[in-house]
C-alpha positions in Angstrom: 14.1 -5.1 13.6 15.4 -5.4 17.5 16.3 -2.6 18.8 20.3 -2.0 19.0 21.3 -2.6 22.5 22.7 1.2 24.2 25.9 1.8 23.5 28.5 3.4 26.6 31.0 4.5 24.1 28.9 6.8 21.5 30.7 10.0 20.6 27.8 11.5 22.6 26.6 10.2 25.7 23.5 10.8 28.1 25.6 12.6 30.6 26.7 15.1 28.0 23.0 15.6 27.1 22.2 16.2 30.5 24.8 18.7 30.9 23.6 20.8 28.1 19.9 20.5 29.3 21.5 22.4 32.9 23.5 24.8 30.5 20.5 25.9 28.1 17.7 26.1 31.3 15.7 29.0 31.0 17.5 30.4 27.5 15.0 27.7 25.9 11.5 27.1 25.8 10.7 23.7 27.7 8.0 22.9 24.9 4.9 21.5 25.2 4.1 17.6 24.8 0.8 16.8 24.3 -1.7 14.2 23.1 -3.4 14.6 20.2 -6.8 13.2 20.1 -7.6 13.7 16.4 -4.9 12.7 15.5 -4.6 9.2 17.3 -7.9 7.9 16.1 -6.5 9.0 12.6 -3.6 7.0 12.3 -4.5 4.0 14.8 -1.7 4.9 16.6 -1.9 7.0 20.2 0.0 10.6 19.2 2.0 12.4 21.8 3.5 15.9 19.8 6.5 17.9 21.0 5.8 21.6 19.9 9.3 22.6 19.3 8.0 25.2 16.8 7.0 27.1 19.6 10.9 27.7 20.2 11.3 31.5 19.6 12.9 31.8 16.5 9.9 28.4 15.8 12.8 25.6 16.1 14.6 22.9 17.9 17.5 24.8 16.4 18.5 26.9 19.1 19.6 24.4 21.7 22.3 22.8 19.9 23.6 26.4 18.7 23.2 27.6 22.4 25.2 24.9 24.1 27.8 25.2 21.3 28.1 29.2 22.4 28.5 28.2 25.7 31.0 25.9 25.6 33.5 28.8 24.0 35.8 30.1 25.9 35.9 34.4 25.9 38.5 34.7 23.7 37.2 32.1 21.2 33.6 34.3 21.8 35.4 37.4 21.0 36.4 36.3 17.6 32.6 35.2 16.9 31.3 32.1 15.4 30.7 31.4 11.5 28.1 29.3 9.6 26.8 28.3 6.5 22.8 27.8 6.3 20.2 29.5 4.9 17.5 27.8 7.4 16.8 27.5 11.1 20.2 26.9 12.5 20.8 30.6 11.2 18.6 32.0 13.2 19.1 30.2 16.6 23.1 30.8 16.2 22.2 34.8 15.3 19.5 35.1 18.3 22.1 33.3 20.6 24.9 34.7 19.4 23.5 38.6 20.2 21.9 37.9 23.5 25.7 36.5 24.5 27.3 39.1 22.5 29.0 37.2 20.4 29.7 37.8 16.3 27.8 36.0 14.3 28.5 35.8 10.3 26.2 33.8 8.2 26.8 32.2 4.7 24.0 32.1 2.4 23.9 30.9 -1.0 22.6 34.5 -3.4 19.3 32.3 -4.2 18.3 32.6 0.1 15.0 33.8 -0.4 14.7 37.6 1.1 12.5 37.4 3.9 14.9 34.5 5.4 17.9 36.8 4.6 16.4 39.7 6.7 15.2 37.2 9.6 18.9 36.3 9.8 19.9 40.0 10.1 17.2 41.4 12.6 19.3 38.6 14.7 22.0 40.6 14.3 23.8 38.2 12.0 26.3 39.4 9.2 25.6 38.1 6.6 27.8 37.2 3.3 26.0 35.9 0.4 27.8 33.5 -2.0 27.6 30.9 -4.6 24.1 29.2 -6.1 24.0 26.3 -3.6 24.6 25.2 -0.1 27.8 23.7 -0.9 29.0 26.3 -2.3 28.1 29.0 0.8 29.7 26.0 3.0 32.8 26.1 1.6 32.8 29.4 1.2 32.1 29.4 5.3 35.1 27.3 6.2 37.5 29.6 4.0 36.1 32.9 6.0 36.4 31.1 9.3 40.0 30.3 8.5 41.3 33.8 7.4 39.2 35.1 10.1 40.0 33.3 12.7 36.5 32.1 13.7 34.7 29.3 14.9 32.8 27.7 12.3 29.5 25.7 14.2 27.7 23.0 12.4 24.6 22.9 11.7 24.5 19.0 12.5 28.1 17.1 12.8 29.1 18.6 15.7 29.4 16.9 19.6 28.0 19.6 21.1 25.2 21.0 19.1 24.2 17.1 19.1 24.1 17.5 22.7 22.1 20.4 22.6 19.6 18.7 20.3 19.4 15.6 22.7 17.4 17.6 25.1 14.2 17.5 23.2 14.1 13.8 24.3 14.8 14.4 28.1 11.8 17.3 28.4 9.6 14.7 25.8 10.2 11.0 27.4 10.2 13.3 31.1 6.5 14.5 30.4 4.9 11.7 28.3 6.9 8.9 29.4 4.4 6.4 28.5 5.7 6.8 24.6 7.7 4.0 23.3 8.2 5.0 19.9 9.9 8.1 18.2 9.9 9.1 15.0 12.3 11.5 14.0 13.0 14.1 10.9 16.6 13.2 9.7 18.5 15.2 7.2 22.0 15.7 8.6 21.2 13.9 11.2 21.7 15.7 14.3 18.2 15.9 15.9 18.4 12.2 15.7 21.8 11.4 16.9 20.6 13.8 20.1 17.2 12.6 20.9 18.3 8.9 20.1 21.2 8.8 22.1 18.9 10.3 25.1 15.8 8.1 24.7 17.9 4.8 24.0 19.6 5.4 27.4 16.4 6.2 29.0 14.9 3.8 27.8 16.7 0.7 25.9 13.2 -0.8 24.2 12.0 2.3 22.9 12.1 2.0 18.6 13.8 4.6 17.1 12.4 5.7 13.7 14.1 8.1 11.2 12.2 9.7 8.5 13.3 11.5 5.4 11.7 12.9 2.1 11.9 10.6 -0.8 13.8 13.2 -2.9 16.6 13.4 0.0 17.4 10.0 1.0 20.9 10.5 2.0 21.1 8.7 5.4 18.7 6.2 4.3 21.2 5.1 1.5 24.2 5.7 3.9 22.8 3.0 6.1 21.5 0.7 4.2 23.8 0.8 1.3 21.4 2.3 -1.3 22.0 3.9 -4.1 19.3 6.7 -4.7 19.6 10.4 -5.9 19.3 13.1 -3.7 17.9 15.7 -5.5 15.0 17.8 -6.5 12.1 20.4 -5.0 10.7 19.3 -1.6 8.9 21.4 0.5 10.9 20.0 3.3 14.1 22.0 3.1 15.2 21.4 6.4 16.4 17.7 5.7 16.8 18.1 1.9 20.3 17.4 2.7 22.7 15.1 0.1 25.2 14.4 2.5 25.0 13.0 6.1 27.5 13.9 9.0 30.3 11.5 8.9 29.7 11.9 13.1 25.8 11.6 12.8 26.1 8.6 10.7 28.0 6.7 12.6 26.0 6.9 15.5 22.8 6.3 13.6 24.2 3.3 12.7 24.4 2.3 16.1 20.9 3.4 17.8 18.5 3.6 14.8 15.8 0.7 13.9 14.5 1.8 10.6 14.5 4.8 8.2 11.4 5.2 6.3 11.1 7.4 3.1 7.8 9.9 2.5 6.3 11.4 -0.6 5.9 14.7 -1.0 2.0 14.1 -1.4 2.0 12.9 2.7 4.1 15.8 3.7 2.0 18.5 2.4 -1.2 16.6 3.8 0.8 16.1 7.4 1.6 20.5 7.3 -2.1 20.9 6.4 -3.2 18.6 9.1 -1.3 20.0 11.6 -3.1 23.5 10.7 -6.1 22.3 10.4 -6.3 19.9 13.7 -3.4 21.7 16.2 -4.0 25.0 14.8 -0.2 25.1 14.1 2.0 26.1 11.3 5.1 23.8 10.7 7.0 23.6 7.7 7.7 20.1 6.2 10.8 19.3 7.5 8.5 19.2 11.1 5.5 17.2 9.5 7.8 14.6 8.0 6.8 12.4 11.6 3.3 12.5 10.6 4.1 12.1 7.5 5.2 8.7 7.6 2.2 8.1 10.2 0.2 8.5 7.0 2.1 6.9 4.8 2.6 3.4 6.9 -0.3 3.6 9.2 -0.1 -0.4 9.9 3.3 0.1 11.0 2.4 2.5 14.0 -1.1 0.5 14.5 -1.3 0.7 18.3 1.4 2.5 19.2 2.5 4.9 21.5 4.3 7.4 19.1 6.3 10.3 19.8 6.6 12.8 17.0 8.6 15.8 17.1 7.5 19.4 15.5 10.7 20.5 14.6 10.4 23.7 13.2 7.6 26.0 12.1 9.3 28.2 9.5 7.3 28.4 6.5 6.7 30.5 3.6 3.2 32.3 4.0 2.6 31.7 0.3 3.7 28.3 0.0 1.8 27.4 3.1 -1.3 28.4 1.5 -0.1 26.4 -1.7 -0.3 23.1 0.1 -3.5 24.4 1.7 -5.1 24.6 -1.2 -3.4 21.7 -2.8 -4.6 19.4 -0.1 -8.2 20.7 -0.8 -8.1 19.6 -4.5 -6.7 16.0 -3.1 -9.5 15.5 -1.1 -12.0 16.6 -3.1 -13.1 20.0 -1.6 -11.7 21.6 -4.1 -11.4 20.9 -8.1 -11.6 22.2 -11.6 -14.2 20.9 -14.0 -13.7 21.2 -17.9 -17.3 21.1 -19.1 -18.1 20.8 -23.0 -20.7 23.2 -24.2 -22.8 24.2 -27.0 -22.3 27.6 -28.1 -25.5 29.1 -27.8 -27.6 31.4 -25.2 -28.6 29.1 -22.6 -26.0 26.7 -21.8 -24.1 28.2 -19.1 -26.9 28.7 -17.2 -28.1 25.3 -17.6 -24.9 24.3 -16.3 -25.0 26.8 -13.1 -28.4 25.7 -12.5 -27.0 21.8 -11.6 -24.7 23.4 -9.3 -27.1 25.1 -7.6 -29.0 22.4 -7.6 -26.0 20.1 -5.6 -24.9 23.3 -3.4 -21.2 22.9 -5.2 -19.7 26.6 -4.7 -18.5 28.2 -8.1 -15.3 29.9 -7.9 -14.5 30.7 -10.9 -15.2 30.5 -14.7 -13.2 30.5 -17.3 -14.5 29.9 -21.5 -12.3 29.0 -24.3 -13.7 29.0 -27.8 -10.5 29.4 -29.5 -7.5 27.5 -28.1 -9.5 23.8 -28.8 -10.2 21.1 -30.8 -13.8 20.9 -30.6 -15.5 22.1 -33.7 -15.8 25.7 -34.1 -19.4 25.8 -32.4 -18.3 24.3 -30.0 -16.7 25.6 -26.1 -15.7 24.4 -23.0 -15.6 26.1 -19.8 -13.4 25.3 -16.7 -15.3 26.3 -13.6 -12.9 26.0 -10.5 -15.4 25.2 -7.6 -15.4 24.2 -3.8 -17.6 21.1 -2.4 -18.3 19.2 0.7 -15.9 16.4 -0.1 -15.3 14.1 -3.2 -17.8 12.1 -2.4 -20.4 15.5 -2.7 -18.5 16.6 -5.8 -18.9 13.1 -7.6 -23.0 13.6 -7.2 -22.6 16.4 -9.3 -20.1 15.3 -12.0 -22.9 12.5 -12.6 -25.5 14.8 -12.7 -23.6 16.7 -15.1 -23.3 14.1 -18.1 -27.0 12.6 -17.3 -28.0 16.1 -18.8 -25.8 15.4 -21.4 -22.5 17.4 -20.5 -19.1 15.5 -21.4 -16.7 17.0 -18.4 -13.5 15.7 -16.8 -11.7 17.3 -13.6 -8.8 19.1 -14.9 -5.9 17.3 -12.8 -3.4 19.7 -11.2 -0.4 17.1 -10.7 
């Protein structure tokens, strides 16, 4: 697809962005962008990443919230600001909001995992919990802000916090200006409509690429006149979002080449990637750009591709989930059901080929009772670690050339 011409009448323009990037210097980290070499001969294409999970409260959050505070007048700051999130444009408005001394109340639906509830509050948020979803908590949100006279900021269809967002492209395209494509995390939309609107006046040739899980597709049906549910567990939260900005939409529409869709298979191997190559933790909202690097590698093929980490807010124990899911998809890491004969002996002989192949046993587990093989009859599942499938594989052949039926035990 061509890239859409720039457009001087967008409800956010390049000036604007630049004016926010004067109002937020120095209350914002100018983030790194730097080329990854791993990562480039990986995917074909030549990786420049933009560590905005390096932001203080870990994400891009905090400029669009900061130029929105700014833009208040002192008696509209007096009243303090509301929102409804349970995510990372909680904790830029609350960190923003207290250095400027201005109220902050966050809504949060009463499933908002703890440790995200008490991030929000050592920000010196307030915060009200209500209702089992986000819709609920935003709806909730606009009431309070209305019988309390406050200003309720969006988390993404908002002018300003658009703005504020946009400057991730001026401090990217300013130090790697050789990139000429971007791929963007959409869910609402507001990262997209920022950085877009900066980078396609920068730089009208530059391809714009959206990317969004395959269980949230909102934009990408908004666009392109899908119809797809948007629903479901993803591990990228911050743009499992069912409906789009009215605002961001329309300027998507406008500036955007393509939207591309990602399993949730490629974003769990983009967030283990990153820890394994960068040495840094984002959450899957802010591996999505990689993810679609992995998922359409010939489309990127020789590219110079800009890829935003947008956040690096992750659950400790689901991180180490996906790190240990990812082992099991490439082989590292699996769980063999082995059929046995019960008598003395036969473990052993089984420990002995693994031993034999350097595969480390991590666990055993026997069942004689819960299976239909007959009743002298066992199988064991041994959980163990190799050097890749390819190592593993060796040993599953080994195993039923002495005679041992097994099968890995498939975890999805």
């Amino acid at each position: 697809m061509a890239s859409p011409a720039p457009s001087p009448d967008l409800p956010v323009t390049l000036a604007d962005i630049r004016a926010a990037a004067r109002r937020i210097e120095g209350a914002v980290v100018h983030t790194p962008t730097m080329r990854s070499g791993t990562l480039s001969e990986l995917t074909g294409a030549d990786v420049y990443l933009k560590f905005e999970n390096l932001q203080f409260t870990a994400s891009y959050k905090e400029r669009g919230a900061l130029n929105k505070l700014l833009l208040m007048d002192t008696a509209t700051r007096e009243r303090g600001v509301i929102a409804a999130s349970a995510g990372n444009h909680a904790q830029g408005l609350a960190y923003h909001g207290a250095r400027l001394g201005i109220p902050v109340t966050i809504v949060m639906p009463v499933p908002t995992p703890t440790i995200k509830v008490m991030q929000t509050e050592g920000h010196g948020a307030t915060i009200v919990l209500h209702g089992e979803t986000f819709d609920d908590a935003f709806r909730h949100a606009l009431e309070l802000a209305q019988a309390r006279s406050l200003t309720f900021v969006h988390p993404f269809d908002d002018a300003e916090v658009i703005a504020g967002q946009g400057t991730v492209a001026l401090e990217m395209l300013g130090d790697a200006p050789m990139i000429d494509t971007l791929i963007v995390p959409i869910g609402g939309g507001g990262l997209m409509s920022g950085v877009g609107t900066a980078a396609r006046a920068l730089w009208p040739h530059i391809e714009l690429v959206g990317v969004q899980a395959e269980l949230y597709p909102s934009m990408y049906c908004r666009l392109g006149g899908h119809d797809l549910p948007s629903s479901g567990d993803t591990i990228a939260e911050g743009i499992a979002v069912k409906e789009p900005g009215r605002l961001t939409a329309e300027i998507l529409a406008r500036i955007v080449d393509e939207i591309l869709l990602v399993p949730e298979a490629e974003i769990e191997t983009a967030v283990s990637l990153f820890l394994q190559i960068e040495k840094t933790v984002v959450e899957g909202a802010g591996a999505a750009g990689l993810a679609a690097l992995l998922a359409h590698p010939e489309r990127f093929k020789g590219k110079t591709v800009g890829l935003i980490l947008t956040g690096g807010n992750i659950d400790t124990r689901l991180l180490a989930n996906v790190l240990l899911r990812d082992l099991v998809r490439s082989g590292r890491l699996a769980r063999l059901r082995i059929q046995l004969q019960d008598r003395p002996g036969a473990l052993y002989a089984v420990a002995r080929l693994f031993d034999k192949h350097q595969v480390n046993i991590i666990e055993v587990s026997h069942q004689r009772i819960f299976t239909a093989l007959p009743a002298k009859g066992l199988f064991a599942d041994i959980e163990c670690e190799a050097r890749d499938a390819a190592h593993l594989q060796r040993l599953v052949e080994d195993l039923k050339a002495e005679g041992f039926p097994v099968r890995p035990v498939e975890t999805r």
